[in-house]
Structures are given as C-alpha cells and as structure tokens.
C-alpha positions as a Python dict, from the first residue, in 0.01 Angstrom:
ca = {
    (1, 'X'): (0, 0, 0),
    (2, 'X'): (-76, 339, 54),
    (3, 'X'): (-71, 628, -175),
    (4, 'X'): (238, 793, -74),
    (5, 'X'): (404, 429, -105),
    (6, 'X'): (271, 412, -427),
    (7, 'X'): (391, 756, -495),
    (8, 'X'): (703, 663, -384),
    (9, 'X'): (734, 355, -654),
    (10, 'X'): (612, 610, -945),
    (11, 'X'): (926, 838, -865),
    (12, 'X'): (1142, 558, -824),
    (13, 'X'): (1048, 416, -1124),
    (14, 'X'): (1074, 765, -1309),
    (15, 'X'): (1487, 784, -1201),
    (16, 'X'): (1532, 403, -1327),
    (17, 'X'): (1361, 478, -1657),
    (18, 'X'): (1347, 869, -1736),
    (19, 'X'): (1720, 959, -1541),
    (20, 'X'): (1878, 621, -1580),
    (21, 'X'): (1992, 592, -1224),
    (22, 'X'): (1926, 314, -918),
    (23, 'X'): (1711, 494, -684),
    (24, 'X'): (1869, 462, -295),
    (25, 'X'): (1469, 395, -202),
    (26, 'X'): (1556, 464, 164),
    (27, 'X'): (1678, 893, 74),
    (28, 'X'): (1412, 896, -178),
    (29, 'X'): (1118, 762, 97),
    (30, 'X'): (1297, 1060, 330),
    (31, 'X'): (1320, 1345, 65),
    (32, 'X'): (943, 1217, -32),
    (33, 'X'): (852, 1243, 342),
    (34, 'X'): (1017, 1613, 363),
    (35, 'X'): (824, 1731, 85),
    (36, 'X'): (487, 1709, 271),
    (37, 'X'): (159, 1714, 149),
    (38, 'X'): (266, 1902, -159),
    (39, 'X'): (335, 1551, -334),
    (40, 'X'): (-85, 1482, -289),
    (41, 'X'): (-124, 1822, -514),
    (42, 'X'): (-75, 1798, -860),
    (43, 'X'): (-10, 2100, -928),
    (44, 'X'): (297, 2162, -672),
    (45, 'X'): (406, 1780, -674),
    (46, 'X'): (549, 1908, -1044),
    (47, 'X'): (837, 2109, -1099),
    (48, 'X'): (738, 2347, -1396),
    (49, 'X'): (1104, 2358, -1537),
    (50, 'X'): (1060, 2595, -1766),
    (51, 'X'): (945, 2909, -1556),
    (52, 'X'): (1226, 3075, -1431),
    (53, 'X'): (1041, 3176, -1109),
    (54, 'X'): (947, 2819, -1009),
    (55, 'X'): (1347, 2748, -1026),
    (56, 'X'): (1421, 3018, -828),
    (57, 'X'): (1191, 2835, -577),
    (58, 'X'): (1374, 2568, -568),
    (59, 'X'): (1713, 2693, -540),
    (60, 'X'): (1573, 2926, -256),
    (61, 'X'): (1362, 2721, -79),
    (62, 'X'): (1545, 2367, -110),
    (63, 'X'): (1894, 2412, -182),
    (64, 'X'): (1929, 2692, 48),
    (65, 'X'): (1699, 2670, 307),
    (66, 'X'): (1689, 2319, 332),
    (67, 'X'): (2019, 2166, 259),
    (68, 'X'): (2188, 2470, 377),
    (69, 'X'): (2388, 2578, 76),
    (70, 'X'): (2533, 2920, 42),
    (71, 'X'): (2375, 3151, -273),
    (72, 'X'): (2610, 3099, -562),
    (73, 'X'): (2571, 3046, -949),
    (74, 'X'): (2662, 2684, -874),
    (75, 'X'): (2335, 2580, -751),
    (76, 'X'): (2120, 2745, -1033),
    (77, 'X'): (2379, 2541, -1273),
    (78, 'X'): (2268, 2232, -1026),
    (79, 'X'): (1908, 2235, -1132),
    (80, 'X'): (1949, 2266, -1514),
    (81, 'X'): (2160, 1961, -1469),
    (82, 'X'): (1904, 1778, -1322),
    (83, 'X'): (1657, 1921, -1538),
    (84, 'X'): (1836, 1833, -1793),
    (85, 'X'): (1938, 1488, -1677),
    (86, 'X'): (1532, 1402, -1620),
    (87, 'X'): (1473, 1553, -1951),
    (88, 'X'): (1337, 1919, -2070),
    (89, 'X'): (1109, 1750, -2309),
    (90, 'X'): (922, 1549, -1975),
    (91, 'X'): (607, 1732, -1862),
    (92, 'X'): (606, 1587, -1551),
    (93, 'X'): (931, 1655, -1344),
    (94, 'X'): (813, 1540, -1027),
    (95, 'X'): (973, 1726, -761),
    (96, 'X'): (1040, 1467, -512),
    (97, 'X'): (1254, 1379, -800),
    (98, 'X'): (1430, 1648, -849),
    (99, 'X'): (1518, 1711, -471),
    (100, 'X'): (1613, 1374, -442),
    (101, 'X'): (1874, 1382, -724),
    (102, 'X'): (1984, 1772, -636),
    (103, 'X'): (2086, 1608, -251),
    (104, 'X'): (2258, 1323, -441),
    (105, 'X'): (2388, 1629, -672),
    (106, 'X'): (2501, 1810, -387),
    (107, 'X'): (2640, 1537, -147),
    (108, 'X'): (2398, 1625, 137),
    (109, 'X'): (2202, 1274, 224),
    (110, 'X'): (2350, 1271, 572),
    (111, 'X'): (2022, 1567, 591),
    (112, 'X'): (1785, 1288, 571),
    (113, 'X'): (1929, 1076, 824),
}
C-alpha cells in the first residue's frame, strides 16, 4: 500500500470517527488526488481553522475556483459548518477532509467524476 493509500485510510477513518459520517471512498480517493502533493506536506495537508486567512483560502481557492461557486456569505457559513462538524477542538483538520465534506456540503461530486 502506498502512502497516499494509506493517507487515504487515515482521512477516511477521521470522517467515520471524528465527523460521524460513511466516507464514499471513491470522491474521497478523487478529492485526495486533486489536492496534489500538498497532502505529503504537513504543514499544508492541515487546515489551520482558526486563522481567518487560511479560510479565506479555502473558500477562494476551493469553493470558488474549484467547484465553481459564486462569492456569497453562504460558502464562508459552509466551512464553519464543516469546521464545526470535524470539531474546533481537533488540531488536525486534514484538508482532504474538509474538501471532501464541503463538495458533499455543496452537492458538487459530479466535479470528481
């Protein structure tokens, strides 16, 4: 097994345990994949939840640019709820995780097709 399988398995296990859902391990192998070698870093696999700047990162860069979703205050309100669903008081937020449950969040899996 390979790291980014093994990766892969750590997040998966995170949603079952930390966000109490069943992971769709086919989206969350494609959202891992689109993340790119960031996942390897540990520093930018992590979503630091509580800076406001790294949020606005990934509203910006994800939700936007990525999925294609028009600016609005319903996207920032997106995050906290994810945020919130993985849990403010978890250090590690990876954010494979996050983008994974902010396409569930916002419908857009037929992205990762």
């Amino acid at each position: 097994m390979g790291k980014r399988d093994e990766l892969i398995e750590k997040y998966a296990d995170d949603l079952r345990s930390k966000c109490g859902m069943q992971p769709d391990m086919d989206l969350l192998t494609k959202v891992t994949i689109g993340c790119g070698p960031s996942i390897y870093n540990a520093d930018s696999s992590i979503v630091a939840s509580s800076q406001d700047g790294e949020l606005e990162t990934v509203k910006v860069n994800f939700l936007m640019k990525k999925l294609g979703l028009p600016d609005g205050p319903d996207l920032m309100e997106a995050i906290n709820q994810v945020i919130d669903t993985y849990g403010k008081s978890e250090r590690n937020k990876y954010r494979a995780v996050v983008y994974y449950m902010l396409t569930k969040h916002f419908g857009k899996e037929s992205l990762y097709v």
